[in-house]
N, C-alpha and C positions, 0 to 999 in steps of 0.2 A: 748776767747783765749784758744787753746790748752795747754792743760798740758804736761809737759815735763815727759817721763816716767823713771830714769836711771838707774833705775832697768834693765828695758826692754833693753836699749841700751848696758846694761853691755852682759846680756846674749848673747845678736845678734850675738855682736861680739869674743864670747866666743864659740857660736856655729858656726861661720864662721870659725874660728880655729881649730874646731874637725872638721867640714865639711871637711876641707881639706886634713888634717891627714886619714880620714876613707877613704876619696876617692882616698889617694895616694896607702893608703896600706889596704884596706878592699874588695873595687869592682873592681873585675874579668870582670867585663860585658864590650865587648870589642867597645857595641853603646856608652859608657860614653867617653873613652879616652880621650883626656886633656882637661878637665873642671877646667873652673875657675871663681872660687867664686865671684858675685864681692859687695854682696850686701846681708844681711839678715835684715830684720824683722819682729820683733817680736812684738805683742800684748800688751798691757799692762798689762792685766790680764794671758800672758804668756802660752796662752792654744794654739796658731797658728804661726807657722812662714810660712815668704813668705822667699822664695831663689830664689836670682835671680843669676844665671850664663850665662856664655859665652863658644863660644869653635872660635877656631881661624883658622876656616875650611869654612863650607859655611854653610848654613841656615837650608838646611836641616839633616847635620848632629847635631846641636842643636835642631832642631826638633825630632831627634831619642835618642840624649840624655836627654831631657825631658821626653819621654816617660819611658826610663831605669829607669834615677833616678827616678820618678814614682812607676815603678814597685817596686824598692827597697828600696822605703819610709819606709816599717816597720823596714827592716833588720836598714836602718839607723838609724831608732829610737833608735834602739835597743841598739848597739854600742852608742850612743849618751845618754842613760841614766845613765850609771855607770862613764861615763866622766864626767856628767856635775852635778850631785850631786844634782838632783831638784828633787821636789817630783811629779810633773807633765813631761814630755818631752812632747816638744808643737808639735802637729800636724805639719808634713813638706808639702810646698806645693812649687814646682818647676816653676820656672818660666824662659822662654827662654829670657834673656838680650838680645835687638839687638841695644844697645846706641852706643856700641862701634864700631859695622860694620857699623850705620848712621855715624858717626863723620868720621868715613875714606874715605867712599863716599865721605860725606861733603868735606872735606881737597881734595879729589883728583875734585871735582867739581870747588873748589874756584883756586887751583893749575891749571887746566885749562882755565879759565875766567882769570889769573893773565898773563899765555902764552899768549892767543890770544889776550891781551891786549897790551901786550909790542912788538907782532911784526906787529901790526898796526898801520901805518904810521901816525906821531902825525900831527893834525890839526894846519896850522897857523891862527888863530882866532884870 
């Protein structure tokens, strides 16, 4: 059985919190634009986080803004180590969330299967 870390979960969500703070008011870079957090974690031993975000655009501009925040993983570090009062800041690694553009497909998939359902003449069986 996995071990529960809540250490790690404290931090995640501690630097999901500055993520967002740095990204409101820190990056200029205009491939990021509204990015949104939706998911950090962090390691147990506290030396890596995965960031998962979204942007409410299409694919390819979360494509361009992975590569941004990327580039500007140190500066983030960087801002992110006198915030969070650790004596390590865990390596950042970006990651494009696309749970949330699946589930809306999905919903507009199921929302049309639900139309073509109901104006199909019901069977007397």
């Amino acid at each position: 059985m996995a071990k529960d870390y809540p250490r790690s979960r404290r931090v995640a969500e501690q630097i999901q919190r500055e993520m967002a703070d740095i990204l409101r008011k820190e990056i200029h870079d205009p491939r990021v634009g509204m990015v949104t957090i939706t998911e950090v974690v962090v390691t147990h031993d506290l030396e890596h986080a995965k960031i998962y975000f979204t942007v409410f655009e299409s694919e390819e501009r979360g494509l361009e803004a992975a590569k941004a925040l990327g580039h500007a993983a140190g500066f983030i570090r960087s801002q992110l180590g006198p915030r969070m009062r650790l004596r390590i800041v865990p390596q950042l690694t970006f990651v494009y969330d696309t749970s949330i553009a699946r589930g809306a497909e999905l919903s507009r998939i199921i929302d049309e299967a639900v139309a073509a359902d109901s104006s199909r003449p019901a069977d007397d069986a």
